[in-house]
Each structure stands twice: as structure tokens, then as C-alpha cells.
PDB file with SEQRES, HELIX, SHEET and CRYST1 records, atoms N, CA, C and O in Angstrom:
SEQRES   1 A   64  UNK UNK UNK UNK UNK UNK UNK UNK UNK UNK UNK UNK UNK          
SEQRES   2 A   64  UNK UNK UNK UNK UNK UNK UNK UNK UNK UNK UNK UNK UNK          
SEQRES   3 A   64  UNK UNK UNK UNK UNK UNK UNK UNK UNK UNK UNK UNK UNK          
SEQRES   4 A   64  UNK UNK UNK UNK UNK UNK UNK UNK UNK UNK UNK UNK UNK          
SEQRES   5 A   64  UNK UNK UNK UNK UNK UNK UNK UNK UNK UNK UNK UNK              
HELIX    1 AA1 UNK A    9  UNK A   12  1                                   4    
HELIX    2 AA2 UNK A   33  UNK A   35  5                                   3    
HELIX    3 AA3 UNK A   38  UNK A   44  1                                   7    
HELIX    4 AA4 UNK A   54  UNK A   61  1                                   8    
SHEET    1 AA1 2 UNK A  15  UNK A  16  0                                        
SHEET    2 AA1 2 UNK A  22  UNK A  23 -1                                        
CRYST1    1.000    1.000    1.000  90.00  90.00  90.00 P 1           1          
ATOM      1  N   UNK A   1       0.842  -1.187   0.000  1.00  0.00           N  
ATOM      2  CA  UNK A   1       0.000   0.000   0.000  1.00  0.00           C  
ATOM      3  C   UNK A   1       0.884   1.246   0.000  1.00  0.00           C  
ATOM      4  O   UNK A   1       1.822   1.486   0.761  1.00  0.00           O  
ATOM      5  N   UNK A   2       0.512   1.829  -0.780  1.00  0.00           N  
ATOM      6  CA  UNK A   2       1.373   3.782  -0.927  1.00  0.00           C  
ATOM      7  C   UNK A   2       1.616   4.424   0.523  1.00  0.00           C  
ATOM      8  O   UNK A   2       0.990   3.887   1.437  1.00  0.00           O  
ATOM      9  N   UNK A   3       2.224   5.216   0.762  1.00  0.00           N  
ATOM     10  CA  UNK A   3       2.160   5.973   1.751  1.00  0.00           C  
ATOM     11  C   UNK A   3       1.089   7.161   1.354  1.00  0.00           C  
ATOM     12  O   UNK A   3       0.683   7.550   0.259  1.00  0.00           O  
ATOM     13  N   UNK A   4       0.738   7.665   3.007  1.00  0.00           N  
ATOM     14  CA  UNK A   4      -0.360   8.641   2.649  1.00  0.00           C  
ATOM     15  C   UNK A   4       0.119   9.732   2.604  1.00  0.00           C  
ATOM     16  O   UNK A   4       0.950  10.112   3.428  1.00  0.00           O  
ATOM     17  N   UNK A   5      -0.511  10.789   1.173  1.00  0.00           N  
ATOM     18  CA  UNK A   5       0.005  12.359   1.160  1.00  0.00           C  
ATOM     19  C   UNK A   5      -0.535  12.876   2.243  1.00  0.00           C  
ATOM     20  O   UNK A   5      -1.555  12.396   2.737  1.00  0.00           O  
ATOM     21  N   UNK A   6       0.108  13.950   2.753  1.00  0.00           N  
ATOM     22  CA  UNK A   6      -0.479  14.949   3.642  1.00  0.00           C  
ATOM     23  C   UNK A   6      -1.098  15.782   2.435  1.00  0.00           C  
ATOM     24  O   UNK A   6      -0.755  15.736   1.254  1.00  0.00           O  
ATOM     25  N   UNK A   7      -2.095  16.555   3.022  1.00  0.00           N  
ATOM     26  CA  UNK A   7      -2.487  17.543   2.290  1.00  0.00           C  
ATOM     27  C   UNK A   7      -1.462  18.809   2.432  1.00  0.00           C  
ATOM     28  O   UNK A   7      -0.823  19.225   3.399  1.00  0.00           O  
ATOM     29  N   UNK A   8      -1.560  19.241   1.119  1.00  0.00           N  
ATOM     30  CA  UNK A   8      -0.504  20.353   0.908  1.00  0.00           C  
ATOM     31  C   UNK A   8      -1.552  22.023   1.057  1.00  0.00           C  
ATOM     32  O   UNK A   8      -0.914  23.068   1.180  1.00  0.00           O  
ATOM     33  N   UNK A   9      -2.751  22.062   1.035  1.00  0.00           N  
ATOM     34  CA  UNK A   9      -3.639  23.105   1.479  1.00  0.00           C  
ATOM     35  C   UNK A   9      -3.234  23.276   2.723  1.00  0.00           C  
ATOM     36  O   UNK A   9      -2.746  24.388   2.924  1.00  0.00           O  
ATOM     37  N   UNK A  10      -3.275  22.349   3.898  1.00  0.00           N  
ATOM     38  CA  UNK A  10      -3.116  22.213   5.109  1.00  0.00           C  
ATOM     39  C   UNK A  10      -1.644  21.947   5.962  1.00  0.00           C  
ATOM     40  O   UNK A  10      -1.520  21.701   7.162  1.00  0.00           O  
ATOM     41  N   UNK A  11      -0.405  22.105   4.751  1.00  0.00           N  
ATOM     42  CA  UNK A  11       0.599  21.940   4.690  1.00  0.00           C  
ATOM     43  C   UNK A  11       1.266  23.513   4.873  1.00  0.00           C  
ATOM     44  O   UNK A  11       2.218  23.703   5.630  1.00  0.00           O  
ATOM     45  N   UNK A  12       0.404  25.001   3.789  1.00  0.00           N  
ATOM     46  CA  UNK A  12       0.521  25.753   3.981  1.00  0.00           C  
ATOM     47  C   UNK A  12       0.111  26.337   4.935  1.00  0.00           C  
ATOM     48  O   UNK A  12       0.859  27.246   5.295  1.00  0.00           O  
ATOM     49  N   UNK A  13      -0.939  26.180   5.623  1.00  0.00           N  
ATOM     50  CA  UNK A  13      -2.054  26.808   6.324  1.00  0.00           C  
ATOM     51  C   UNK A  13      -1.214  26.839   8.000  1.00  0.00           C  
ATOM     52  O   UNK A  13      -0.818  27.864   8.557  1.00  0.00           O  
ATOM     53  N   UNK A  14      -1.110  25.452   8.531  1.00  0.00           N  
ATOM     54  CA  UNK A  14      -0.405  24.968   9.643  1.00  0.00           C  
ATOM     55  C   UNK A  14       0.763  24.894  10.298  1.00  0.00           C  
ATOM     56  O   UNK A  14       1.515  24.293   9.531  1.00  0.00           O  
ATOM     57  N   UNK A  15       1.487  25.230  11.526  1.00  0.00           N  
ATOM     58  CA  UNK A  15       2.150  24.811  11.738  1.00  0.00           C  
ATOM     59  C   UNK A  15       2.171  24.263  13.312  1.00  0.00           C  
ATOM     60  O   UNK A  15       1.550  24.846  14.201  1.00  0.00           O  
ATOM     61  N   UNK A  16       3.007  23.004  13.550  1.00  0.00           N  
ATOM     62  CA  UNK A  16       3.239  22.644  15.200  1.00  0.00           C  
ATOM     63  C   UNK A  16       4.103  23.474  16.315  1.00  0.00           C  
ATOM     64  O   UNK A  16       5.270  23.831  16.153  1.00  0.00           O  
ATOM     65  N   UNK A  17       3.531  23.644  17.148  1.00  0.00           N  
ATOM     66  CA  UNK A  17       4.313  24.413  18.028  1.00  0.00           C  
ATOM     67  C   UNK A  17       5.277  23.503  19.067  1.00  0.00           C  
ATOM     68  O   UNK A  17       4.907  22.332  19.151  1.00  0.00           O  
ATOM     69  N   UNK A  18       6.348  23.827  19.795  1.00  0.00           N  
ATOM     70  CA  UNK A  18       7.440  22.749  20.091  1.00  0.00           C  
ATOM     71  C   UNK A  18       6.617  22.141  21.382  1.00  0.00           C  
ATOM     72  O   UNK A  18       7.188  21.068  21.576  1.00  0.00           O  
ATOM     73  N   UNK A  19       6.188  22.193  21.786  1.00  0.00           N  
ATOM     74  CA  UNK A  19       4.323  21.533  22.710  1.00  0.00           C  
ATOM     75  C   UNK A  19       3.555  20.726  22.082  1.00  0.00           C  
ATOM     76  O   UNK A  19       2.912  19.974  22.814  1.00  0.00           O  
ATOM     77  N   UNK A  20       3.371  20.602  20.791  1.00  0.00           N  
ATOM     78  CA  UNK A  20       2.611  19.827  19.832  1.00  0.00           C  
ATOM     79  C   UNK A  20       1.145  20.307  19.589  1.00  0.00           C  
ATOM     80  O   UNK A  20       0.192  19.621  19.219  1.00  0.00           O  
ATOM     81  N   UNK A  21       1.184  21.785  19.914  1.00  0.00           N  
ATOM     82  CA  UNK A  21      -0.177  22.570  19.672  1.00  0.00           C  
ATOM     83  C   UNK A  21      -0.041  22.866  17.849  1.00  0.00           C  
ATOM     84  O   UNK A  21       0.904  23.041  17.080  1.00  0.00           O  
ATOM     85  N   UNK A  22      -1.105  22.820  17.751  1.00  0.00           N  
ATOM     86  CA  UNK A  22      -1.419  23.250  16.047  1.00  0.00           C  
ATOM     87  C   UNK A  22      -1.395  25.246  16.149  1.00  0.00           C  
ATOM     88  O   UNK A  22      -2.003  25.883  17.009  1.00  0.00           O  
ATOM     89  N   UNK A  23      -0.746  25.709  15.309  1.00  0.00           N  
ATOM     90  CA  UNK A  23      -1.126  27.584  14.724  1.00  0.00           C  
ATOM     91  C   UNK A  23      -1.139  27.643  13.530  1.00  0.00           C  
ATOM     92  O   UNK A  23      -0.556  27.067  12.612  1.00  0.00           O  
ATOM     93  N   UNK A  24      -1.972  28.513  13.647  1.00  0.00           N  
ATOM     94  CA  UNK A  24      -3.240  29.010  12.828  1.00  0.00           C  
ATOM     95  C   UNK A  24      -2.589  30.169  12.352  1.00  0.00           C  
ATOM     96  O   UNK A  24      -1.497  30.325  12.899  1.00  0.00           O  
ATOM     97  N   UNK A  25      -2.959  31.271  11.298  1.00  0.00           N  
ATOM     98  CA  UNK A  25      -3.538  32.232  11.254  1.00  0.00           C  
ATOM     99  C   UNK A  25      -4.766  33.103  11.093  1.00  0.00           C  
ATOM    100  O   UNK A  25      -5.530  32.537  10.310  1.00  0.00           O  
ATOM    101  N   UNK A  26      -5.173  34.046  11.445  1.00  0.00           N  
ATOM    102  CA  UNK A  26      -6.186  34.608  11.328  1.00  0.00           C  
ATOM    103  C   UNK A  26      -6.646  35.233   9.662  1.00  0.00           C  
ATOM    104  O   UNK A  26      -6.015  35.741   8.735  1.00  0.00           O  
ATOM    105  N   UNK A  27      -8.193  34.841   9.926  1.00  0.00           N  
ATOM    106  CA  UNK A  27      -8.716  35.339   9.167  1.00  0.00           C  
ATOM    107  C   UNK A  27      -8.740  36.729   8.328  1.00  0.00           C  
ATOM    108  O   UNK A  27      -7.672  37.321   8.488  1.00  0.00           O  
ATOM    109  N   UNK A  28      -9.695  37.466   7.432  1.00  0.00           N  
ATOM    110  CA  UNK A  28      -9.476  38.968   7.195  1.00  0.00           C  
ATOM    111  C   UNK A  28      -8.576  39.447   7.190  1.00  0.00           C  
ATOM    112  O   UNK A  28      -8.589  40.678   7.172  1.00  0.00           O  
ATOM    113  N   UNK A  29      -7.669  38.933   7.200  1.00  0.00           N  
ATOM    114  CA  UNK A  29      -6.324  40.060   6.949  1.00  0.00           C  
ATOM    115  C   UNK A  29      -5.380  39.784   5.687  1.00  0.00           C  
ATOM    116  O   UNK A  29      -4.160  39.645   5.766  1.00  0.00           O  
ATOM    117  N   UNK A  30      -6.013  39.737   4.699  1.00  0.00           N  
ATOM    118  CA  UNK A  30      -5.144  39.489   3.440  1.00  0.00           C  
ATOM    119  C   UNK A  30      -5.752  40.670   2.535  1.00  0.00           C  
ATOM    120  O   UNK A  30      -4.839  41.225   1.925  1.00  0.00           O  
ATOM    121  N   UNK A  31      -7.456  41.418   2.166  1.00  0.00           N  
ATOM    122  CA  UNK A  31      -7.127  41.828   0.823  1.00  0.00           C  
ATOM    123  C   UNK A  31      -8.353  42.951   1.937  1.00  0.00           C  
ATOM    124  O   UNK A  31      -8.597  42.807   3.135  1.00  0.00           O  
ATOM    125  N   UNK A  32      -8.825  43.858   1.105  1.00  0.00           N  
ATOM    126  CA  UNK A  32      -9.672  44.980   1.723  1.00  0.00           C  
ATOM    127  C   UNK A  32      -9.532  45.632   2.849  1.00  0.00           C  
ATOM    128  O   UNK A  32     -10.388  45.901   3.692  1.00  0.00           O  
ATOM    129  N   UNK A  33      -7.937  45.976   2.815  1.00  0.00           N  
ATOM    130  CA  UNK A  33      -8.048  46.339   4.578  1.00  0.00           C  
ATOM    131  C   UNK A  33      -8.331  47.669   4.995  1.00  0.00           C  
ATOM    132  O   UNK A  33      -8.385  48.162   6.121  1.00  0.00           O  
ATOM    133  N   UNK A  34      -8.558  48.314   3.476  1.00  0.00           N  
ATOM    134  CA  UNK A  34      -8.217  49.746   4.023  1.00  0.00           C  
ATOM    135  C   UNK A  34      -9.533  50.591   4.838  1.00  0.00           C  
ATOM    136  O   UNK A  34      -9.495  51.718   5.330  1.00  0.00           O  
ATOM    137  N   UNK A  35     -10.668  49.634   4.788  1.00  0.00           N  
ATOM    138  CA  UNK A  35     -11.821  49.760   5.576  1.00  0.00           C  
ATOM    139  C   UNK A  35     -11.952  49.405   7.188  1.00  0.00           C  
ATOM    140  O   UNK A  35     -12.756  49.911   7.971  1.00  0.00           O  
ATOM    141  N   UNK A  36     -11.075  48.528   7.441  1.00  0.00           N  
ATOM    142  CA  UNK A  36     -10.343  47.946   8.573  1.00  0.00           C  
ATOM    143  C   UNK A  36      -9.820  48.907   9.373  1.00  0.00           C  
ATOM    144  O   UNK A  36      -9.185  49.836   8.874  1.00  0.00           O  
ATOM    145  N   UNK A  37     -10.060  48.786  10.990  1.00  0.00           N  
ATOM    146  CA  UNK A  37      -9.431  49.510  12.180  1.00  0.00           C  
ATOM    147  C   UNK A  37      -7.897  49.278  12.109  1.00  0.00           C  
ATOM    148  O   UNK A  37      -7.529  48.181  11.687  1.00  0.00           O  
ATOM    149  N   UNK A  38      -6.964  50.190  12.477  1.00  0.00           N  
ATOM    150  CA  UNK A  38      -5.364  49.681  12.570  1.00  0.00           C  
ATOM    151  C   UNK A  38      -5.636  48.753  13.873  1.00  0.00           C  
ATOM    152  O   UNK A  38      -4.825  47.828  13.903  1.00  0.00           O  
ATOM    153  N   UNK A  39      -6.616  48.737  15.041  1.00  0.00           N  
ATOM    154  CA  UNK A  39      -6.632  48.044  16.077  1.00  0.00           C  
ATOM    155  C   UNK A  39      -6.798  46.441  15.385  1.00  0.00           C  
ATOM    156  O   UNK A  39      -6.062  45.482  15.617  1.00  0.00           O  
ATOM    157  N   UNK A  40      -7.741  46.471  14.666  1.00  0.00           N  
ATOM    158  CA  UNK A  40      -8.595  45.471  14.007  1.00  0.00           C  
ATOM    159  C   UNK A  40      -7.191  44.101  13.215  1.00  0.00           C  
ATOM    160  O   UNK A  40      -6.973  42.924  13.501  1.00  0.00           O  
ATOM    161  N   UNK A  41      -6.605  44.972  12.274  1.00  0.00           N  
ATOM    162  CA  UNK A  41      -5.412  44.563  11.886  1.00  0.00           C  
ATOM    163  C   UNK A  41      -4.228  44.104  12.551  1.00  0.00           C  
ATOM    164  O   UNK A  41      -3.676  43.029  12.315  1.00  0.00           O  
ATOM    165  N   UNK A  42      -3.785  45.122  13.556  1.00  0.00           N  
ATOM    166  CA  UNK A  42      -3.024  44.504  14.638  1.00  0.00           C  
ATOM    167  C   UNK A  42      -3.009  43.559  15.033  1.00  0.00           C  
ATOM    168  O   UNK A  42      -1.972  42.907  15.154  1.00  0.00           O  
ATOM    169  N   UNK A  43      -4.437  43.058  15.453  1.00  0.00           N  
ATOM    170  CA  UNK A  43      -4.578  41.694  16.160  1.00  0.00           C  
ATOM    171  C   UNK A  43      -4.712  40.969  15.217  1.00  0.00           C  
ATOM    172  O   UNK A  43      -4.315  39.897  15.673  1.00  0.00           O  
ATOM    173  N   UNK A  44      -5.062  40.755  13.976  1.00  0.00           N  
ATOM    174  CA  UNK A  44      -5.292  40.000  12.957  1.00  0.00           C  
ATOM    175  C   UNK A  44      -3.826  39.621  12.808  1.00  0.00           C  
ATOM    176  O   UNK A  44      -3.807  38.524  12.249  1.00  0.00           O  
ATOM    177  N   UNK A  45      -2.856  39.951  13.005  1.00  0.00           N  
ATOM    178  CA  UNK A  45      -1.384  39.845  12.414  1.00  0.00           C  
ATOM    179  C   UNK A  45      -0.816  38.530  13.221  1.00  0.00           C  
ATOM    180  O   UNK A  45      -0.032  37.656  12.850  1.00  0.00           O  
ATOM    181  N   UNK A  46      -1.201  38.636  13.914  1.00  0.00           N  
ATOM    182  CA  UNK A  46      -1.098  37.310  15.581  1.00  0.00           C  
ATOM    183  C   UNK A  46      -1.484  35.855  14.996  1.00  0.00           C  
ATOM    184  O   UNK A  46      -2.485  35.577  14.336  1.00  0.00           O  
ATOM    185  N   UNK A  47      -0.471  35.024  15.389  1.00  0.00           N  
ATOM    186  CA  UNK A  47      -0.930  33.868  15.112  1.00  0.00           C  
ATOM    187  C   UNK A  47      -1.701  32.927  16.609  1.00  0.00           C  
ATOM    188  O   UNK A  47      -1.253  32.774  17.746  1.00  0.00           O  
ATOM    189  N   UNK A  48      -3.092  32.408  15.929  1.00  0.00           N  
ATOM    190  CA  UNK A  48      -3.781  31.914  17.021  1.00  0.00           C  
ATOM    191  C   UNK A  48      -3.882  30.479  17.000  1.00  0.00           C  
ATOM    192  O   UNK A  48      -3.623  29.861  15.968  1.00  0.00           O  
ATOM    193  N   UNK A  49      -4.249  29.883  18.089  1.00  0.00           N  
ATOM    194  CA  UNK A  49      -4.098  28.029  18.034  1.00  0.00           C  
ATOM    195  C   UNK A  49      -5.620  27.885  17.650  1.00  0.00           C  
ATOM    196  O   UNK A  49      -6.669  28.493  17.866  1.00  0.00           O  
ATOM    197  N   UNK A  50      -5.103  26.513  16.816  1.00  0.00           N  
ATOM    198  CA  UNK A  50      -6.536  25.673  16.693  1.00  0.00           C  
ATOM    199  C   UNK A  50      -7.446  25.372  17.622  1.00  0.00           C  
ATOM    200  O   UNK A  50      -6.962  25.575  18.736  1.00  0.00           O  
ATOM    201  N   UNK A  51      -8.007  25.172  17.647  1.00  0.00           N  
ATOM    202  CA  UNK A  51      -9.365  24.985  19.137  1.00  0.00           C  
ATOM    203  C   UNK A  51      -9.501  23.117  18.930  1.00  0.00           C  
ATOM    204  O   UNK A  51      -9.429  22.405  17.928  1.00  0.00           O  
ATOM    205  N   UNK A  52      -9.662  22.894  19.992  1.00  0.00           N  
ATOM    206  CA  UNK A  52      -9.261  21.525  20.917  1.00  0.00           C  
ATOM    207  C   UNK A  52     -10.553  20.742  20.057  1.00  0.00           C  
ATOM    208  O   UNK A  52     -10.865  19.721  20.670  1.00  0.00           O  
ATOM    209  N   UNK A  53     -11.195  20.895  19.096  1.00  0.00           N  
ATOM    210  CA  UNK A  53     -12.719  20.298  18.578  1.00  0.00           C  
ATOM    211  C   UNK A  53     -11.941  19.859  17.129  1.00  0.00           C  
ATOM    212  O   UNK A  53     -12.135  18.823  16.493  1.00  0.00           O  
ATOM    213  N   UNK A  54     -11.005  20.963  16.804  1.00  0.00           N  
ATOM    214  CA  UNK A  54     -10.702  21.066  15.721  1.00  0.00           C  
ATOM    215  C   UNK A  54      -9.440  20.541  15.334  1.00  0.00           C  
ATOM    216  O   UNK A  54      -9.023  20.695  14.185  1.00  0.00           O  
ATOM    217  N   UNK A  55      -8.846  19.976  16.146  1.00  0.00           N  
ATOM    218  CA  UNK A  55      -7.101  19.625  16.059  1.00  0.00           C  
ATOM    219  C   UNK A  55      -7.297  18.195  15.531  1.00  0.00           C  
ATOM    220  O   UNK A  55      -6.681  17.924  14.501  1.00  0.00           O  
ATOM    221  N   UNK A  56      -7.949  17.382  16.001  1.00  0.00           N  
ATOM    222  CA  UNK A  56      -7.926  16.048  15.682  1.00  0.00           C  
ATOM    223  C   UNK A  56      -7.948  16.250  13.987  1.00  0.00           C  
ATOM    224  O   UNK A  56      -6.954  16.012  13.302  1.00  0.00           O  
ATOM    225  N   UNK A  57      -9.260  16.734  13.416  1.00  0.00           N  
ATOM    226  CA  UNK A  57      -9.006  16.880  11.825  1.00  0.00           C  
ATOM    227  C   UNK A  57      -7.805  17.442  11.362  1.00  0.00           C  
ATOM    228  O   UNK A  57      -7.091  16.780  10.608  1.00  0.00           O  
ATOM    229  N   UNK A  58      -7.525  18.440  11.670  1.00  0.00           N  
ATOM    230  CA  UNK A  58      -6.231  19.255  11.410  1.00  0.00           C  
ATOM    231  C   UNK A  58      -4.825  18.060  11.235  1.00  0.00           C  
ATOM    232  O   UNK A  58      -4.079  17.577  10.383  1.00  0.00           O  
ATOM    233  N   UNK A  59      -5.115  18.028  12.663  1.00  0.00           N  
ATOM    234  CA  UNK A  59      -3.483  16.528  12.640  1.00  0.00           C  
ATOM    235  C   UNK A  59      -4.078  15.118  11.635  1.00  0.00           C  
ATOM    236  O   UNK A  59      -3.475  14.046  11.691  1.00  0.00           O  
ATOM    237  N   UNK A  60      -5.016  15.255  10.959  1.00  0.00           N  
ATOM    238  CA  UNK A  60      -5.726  14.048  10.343  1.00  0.00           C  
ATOM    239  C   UNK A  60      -4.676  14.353   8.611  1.00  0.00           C  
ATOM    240  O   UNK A  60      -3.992  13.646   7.870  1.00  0.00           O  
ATOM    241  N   UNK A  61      -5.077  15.700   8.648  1.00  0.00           N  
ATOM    242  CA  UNK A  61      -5.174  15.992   7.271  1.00  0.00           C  
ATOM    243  C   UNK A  61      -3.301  16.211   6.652  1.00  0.00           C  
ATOM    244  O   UNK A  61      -2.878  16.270   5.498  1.00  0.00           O  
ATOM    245  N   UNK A  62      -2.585  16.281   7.922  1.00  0.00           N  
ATOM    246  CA  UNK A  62      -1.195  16.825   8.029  1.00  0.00           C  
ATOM    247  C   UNK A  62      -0.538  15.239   8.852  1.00  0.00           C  
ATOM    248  O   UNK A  62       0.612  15.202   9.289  1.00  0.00           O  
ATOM    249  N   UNK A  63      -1.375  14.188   8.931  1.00  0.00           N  
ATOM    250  CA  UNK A  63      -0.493  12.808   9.303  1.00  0.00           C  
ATOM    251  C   UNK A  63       0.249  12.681  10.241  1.00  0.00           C  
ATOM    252  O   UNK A  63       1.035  11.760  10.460  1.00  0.00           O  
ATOM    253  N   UNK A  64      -0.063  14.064  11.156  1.00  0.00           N  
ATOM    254  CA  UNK A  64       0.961  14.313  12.456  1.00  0.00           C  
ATOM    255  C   UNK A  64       0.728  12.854  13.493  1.00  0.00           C  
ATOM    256  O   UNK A  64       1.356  12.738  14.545  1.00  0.00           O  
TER     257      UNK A  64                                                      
END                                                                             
């Protein structure tokens, strides 16, 4: 039997933290910002962890 690809969508998207937590980045902050608070953006710039519902798929899709 082949070995399994990781997904490469979820290859870009992800990374492990040296804890074995999954990060994320945030949403909205790639194209229309100029309607956007500088507060709004600021925090958008931050990388946030996956939520504990959501990691199992995450590490599913990345073979961790």
C-alpha cells in the first residue's frame, strides 16, 4: 500500500508548536483592509491556536 500524502492546502495553512499545539492564522487580513481599524489589523497579524474540537481533523489531514 502507498504511503499517505499529507495535504498540501493544510501543509501551507499549519504549523506545530514545540508543545505539539497546532497555529493558525487569522482570518481577514489578506485583501480589503483599508476599511479595517489599525486596532482590528493589529490583532489579525497574531498567530492563534486551533481549538481543541478542531485539532484532531487538522493533525488528520497533516499525518501528524
Amino acid at each position: 500500500m502507498p504511503k499517505m500524502k499529507t495535504k498540501a492546502a493544510a501543509k501551507k495553512r499549519f504549523a506545530f508548536t514545540g508543545t505539539g499545539k497546532i497555529k493558525r492564522k487569522h482570518a481577514y487580513h489578506s485583501h480589503i483592509l483599508t476599511k479595517k481599524e489599525t486596532t482590528q489589523k493589529r490583532n489579525l497579524d497574531h498567530t492563534a491556536l486551533v481549538s481543541r474540537d478542531d485539532e484532531p481533523r487538522v493533525k488528520r489531514m497533516l499525518l501528524h
